[in-house]
Each structure stands twice: as structure tokens, then as C-alpha cells.
Residue frames relative to the residue before (quaternion, step in Angstrom):
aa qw qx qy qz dx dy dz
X 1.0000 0.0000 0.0000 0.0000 0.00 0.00 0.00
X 0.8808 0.3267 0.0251 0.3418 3.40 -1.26 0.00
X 0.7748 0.1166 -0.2039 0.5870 2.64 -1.35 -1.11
X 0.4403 0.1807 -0.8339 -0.2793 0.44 1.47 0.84
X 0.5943 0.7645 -0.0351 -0.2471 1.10 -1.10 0.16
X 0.7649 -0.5288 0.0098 0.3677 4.65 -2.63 -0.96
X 0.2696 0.4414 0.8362 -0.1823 3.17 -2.32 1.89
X 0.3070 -0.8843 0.3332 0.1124 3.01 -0.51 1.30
X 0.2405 0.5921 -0.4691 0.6096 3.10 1.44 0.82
X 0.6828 0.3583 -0.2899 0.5669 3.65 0.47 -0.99
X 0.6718 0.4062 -0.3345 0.5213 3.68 0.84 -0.84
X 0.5786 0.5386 -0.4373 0.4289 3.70 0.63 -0.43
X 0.7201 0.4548 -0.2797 0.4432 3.81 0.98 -1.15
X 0.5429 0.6808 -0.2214 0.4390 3.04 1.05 -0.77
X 0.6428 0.5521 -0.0969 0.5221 3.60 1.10 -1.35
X 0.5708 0.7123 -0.1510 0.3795 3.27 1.22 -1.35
X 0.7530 0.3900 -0.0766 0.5245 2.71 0.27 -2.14
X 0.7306 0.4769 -0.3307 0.3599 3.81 0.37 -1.12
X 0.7380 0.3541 -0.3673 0.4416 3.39 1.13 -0.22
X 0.6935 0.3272 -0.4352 0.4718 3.38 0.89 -0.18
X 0.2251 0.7677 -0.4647 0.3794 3.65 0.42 0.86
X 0.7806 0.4311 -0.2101 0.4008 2.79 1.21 -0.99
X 0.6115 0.5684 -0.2033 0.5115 2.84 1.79 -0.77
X 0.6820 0.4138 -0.4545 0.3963 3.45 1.03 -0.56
X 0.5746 0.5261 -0.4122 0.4723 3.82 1.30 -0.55
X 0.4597 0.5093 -0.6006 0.4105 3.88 0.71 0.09
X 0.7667 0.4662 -0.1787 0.4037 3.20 0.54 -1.89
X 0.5537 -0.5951 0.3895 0.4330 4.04 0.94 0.51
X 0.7290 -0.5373 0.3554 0.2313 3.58 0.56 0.55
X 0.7023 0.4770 -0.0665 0.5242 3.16 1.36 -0.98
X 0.6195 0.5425 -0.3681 0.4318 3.96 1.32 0.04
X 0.5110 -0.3996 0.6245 0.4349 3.78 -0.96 -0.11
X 0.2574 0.6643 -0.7012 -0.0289 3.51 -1.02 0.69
X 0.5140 -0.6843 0.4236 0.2967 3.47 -0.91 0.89
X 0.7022 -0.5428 0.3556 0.2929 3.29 -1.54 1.22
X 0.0387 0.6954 -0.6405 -0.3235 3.66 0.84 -2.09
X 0.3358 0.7032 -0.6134 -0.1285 3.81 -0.20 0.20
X 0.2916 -0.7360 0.5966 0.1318 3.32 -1.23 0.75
X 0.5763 -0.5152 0.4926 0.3999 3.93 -1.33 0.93
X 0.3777 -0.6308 0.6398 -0.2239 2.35 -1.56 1.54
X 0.2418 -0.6703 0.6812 0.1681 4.15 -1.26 -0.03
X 0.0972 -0.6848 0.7040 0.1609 2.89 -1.35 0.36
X 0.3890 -0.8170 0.3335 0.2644 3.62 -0.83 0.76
X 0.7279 -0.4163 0.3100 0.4481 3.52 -1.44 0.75
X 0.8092 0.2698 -0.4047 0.3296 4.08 -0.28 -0.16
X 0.4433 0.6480 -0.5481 0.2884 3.11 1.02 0.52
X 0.5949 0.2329 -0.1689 0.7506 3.99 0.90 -1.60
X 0.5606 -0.5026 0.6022 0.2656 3.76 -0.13 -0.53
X 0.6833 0.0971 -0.2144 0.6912 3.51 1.46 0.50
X 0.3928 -0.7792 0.3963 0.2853 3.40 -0.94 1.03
X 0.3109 -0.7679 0.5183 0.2122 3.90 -1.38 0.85
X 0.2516 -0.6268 0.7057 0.2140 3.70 -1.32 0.20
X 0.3664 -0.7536 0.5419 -0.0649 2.56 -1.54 1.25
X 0.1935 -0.8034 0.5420 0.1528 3.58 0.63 1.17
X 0.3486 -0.4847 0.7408 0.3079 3.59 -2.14 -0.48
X 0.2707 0.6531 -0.6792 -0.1973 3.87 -0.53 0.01
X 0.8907 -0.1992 -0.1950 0.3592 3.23 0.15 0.22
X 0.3762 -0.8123 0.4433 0.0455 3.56 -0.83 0.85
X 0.2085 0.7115 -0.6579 0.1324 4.10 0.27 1.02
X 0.3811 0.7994 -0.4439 0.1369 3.67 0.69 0.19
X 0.0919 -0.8238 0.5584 -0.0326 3.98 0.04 1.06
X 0.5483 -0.4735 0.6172 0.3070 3.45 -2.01 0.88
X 0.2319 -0.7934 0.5545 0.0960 3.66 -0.53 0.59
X 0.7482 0.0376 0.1723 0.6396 3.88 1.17 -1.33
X 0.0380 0.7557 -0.6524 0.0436 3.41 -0.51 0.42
X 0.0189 0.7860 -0.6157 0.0527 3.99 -0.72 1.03
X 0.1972 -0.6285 0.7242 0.2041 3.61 -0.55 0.66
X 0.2386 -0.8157 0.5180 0.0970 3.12 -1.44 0.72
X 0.6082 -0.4197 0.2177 0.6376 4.39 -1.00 0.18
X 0.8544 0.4162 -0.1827 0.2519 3.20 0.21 -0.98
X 0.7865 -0.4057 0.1810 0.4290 3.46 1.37 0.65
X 0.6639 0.5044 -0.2074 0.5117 3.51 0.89 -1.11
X 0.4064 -0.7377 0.5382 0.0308 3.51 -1.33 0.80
X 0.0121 -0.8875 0.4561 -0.0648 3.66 -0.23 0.97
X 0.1914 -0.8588 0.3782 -0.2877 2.93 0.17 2.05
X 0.4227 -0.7695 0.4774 -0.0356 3.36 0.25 2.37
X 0.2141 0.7472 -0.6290 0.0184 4.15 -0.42 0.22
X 0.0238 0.7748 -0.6256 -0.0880 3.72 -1.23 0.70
X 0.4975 0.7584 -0.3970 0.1404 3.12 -0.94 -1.10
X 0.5550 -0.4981 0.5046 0.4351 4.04 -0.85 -0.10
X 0.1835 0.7449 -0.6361 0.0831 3.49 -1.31 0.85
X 0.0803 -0.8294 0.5516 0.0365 3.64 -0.27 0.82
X 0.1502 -0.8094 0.5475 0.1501 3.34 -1.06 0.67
X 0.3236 -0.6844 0.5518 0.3498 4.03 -0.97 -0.17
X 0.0520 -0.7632 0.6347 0.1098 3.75 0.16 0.18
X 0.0730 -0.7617 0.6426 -0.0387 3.86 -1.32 1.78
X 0.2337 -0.7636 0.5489 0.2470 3.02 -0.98 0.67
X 0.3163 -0.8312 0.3515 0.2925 3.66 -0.03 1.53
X 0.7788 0.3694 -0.4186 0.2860 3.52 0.92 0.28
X 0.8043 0.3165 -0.2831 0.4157 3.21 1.22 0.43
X 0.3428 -0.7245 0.4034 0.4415 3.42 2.13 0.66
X 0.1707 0.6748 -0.6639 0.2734 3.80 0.30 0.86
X 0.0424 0.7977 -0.6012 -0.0208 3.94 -0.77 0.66
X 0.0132 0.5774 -0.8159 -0.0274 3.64 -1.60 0.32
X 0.2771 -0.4547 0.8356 0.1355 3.39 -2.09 0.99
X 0.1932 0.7598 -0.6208 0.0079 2.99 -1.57 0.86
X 0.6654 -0.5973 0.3995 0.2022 3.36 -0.89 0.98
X 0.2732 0.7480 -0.6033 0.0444 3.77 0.33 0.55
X 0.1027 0.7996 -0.5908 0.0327 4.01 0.30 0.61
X 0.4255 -0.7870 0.4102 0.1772 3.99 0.52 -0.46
X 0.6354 0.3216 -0.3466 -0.6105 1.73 -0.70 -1.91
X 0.4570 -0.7355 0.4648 0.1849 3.92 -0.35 0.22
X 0.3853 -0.6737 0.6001 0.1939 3.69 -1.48 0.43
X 0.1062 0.8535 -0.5098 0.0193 3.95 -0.35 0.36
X 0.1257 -0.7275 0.6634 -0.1221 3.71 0.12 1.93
X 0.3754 -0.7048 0.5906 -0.1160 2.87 -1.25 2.15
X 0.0085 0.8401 -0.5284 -0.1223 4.05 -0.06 -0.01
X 0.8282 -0.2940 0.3349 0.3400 3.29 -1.48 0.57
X 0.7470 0.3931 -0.1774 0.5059 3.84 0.38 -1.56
X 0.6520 -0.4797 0.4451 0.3830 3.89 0.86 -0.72
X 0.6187 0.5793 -0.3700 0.3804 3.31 1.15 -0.21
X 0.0956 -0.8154 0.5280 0.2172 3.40 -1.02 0.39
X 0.3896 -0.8206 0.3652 0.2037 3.63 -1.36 -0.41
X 0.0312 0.9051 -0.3573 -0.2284 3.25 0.97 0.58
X 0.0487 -0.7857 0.6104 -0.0877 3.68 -1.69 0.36
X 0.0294 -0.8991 0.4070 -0.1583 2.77 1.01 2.43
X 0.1250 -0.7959 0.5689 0.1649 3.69 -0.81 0.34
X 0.6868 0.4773 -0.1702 0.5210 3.80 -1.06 -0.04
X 0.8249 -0.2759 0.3539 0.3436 3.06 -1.27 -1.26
X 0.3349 0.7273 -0.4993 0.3309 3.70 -0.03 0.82
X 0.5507 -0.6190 0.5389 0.1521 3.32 -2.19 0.75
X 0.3325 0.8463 -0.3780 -0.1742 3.39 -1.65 -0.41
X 0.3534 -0.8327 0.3941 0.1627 3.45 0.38 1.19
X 0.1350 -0.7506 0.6442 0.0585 3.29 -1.35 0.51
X 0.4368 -0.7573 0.4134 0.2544 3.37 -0.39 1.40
X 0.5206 -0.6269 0.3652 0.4501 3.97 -0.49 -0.39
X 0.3769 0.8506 -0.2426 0.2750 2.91 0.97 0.33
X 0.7466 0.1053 0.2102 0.6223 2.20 1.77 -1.88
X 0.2928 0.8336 -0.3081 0.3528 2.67 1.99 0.45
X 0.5046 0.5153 -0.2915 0.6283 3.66 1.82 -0.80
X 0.9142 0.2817 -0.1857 0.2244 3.56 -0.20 -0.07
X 0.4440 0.4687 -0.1958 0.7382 3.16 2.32 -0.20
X 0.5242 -0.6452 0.4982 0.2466 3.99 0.18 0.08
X 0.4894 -0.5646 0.5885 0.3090 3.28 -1.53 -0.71
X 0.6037 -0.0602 -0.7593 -0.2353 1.26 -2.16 1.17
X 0.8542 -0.2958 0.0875 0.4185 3.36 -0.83 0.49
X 0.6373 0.3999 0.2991 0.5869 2.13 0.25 -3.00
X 0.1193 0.7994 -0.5880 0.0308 4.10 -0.11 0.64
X 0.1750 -0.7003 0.6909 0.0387 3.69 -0.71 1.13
X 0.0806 0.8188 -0.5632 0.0767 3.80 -0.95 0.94
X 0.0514 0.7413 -0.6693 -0.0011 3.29 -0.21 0.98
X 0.8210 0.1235 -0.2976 0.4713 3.87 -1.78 0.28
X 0.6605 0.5862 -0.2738 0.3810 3.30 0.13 0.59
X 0.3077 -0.8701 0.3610 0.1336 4.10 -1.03 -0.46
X 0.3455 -0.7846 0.5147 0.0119 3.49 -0.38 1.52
X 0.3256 0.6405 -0.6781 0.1545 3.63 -0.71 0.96
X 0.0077 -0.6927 0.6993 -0.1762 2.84 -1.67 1.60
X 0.2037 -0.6598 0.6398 0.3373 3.35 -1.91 -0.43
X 0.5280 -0.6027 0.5926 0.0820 2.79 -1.83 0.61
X 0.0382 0.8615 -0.4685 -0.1919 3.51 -0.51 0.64
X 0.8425 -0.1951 0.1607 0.4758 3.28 -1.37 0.63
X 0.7264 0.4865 -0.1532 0.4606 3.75 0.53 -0.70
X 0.2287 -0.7182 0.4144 0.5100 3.77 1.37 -0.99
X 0.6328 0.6186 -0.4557 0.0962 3.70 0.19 0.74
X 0.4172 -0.8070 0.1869 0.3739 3.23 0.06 1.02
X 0.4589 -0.6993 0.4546 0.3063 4.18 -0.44 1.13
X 0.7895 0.1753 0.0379 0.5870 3.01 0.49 -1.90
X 0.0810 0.6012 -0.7791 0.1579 3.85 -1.47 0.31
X 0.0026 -0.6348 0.7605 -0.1369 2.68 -1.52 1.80
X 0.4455 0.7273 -0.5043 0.1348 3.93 -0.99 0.65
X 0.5308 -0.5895 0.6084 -0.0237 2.86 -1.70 1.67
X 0.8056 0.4143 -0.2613 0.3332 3.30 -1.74 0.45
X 0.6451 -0.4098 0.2491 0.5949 4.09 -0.62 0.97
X 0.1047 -0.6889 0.7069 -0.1213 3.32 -0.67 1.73
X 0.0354 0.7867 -0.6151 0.0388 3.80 -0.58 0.73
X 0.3871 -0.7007 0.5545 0.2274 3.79 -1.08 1.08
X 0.2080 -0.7113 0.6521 0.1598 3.33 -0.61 1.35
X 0.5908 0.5317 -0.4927 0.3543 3.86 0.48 -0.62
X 0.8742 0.1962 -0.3303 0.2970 3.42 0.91 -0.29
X 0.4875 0.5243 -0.5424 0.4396 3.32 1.16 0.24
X 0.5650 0.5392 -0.4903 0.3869 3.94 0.39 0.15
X 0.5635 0.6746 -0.3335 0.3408 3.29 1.53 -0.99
X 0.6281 0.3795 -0.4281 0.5274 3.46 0.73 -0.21
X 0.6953 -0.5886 0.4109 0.0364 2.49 -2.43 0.80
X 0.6562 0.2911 -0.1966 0.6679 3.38 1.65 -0.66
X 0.4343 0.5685 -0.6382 0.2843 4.05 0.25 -0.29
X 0.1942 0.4962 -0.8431 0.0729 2.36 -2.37 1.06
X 0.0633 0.8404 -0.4930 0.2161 3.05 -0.54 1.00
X 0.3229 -0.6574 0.6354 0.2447 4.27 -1.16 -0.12
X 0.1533 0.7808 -0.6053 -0.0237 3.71 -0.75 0.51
């Protein structure tokens, strides 16, 4: 999922969810409304070379949506979602499973919150790369991603457990291609 998710992935999920909100509150909150994610970038100071973010495939669906007292919107997503992840300066690729499924509470000011299960992504700009850890680029499957988003999409905080794999460096190579 997500992360996903974009960090503009995190901003990309983030984006996502806020627009199909609307659609799931057409549909009473209570239908499957599909995600639609569309490819996305991640930027160069994260790995230090910049990645694309493909769709291969995309069954991913709003599942629950709950506005809450205090303003903020908590937004259930499941379903299968796979990404290709390129490095754009050496066409390095990986497909990867990021299905989730994950919780993502939107607030009033622009922040968000993320709360990934399963299978899911999450970059750390460099910014904040000193104080959030490694790896960058974090692939995480059995396991669990919870962070915030700020107003901007970059994730501050990012906590997560379970088969943690460095995507910044398995893109680093020149011939990978690969499924993870």
C-alpha cells in the first residue's frame, strides 16, 4: 500500500485518499470505492538517484472511511496493489507488492497519519533522513509502518517492524530486475 506510502508517495497516498473521499462519502461511506493510483516519482535525495513509481497492477479499494469529532478523516484501504520501482538513471527495476492494507487519518491543518499493515513502502526525504534512520526507500512486507505526514507530504516521524528491505539499494544496481 501506499507509502504508501508519496514523501510523495506518502503525498501521493495521501492525495489519493482525499480525493476519493469524496467519492466514497457519495457512495455512503460504506462501498468499496477504488483507490485509481497513478505513477508517481520519488525524488533524487532520497537513494541519491531519482525512482519512478509504476502501477502494475491496481485492485486496491477505500474499504471504511470515518470522519471523526475532531475534524480529521480516517480512511481504511485494502486490496492487491503492485508497484515497479525504476531507477531513472540506471533503468534498474523491482515489482513489488505494496497491497497493505493500511489506515490513513487526514486532519484539518494538512497533516496526515499513516498506519500500514502487510505489505507497504516508505521513503524518507534527506532531510530527515538523520533522524528517522535507514533505510531510505523502506520496502516492508509481514510487518508495520506508522508515521506522520506533514502538511507538505514528508514523512517526520516513521516507525516499522517486520522484513524491512533497502530499496535504495537494491535499485542501486545496474542490472537488477527482480519481484520482492
Amino acid at each position: 500500500m501506499k507509502f504508501v506510502q508519496s514523501s510523495k508517495l506518502v503525498l501521493l497516498v495521501t492525495t489519493l485518499i482525499a480525493l476519493t473521499t469524496g467519492s466514497a462519502q457519495a457512495a455512503g461511506g460504506r462501498h468499496r470505492v477504488p483507490v485509481g493510483n497513478t505513477p508517481a516519482d520519488i525524488p533524487a535525495d532520497v537513494c541519491g538517484f531519482p525512482v519512478h513509481i509504476g502501477v502494475v497492477e491496481d485492485r486496491e479499494y477505500v474499504v471504511h472511511r470515518t470522519v471523526n469529532a475532531d475534524g480529521s478523516i480516517s480512511t481504511r484501504v485494502a486490496g492487491p496493489l503492485v508497484n515497479s520501482l525504476t531507477n531513472l538513471d540506471t533503468g534498474a527495476t523491482i515489482t513489488y507488492d505494496n497491497g497493505g492494507p493500511g489506515t490513513i487519518t487526514t486532519y484539518p491543518d494538512g497533516h496526515a497519519t499513516l498506519d500500514f499493515q502487510g505489505h507497504s513502502m516508505a521513503w524518507v526525504r534527506a532531510a530527515y533522513q538523520a533522524r528517522l534512520g535507514a533505510p531510505a526507500l523502506r520496502l516492508v512486507s509481514g510487518g508495520r509502518v506508522v508515521g506522520t505526514v506533514d502538511a507538505s507530504g514528508d514523512i517526520v516521524e516513521l516507525a516499522t517492524n517486520g522484513n524491512v528491505l533497502d530499496g535504495c539499494a537494491l535499485l542501486s544496481s545496474h542490472l537488477l530486475t527482480g519481484s520482492f
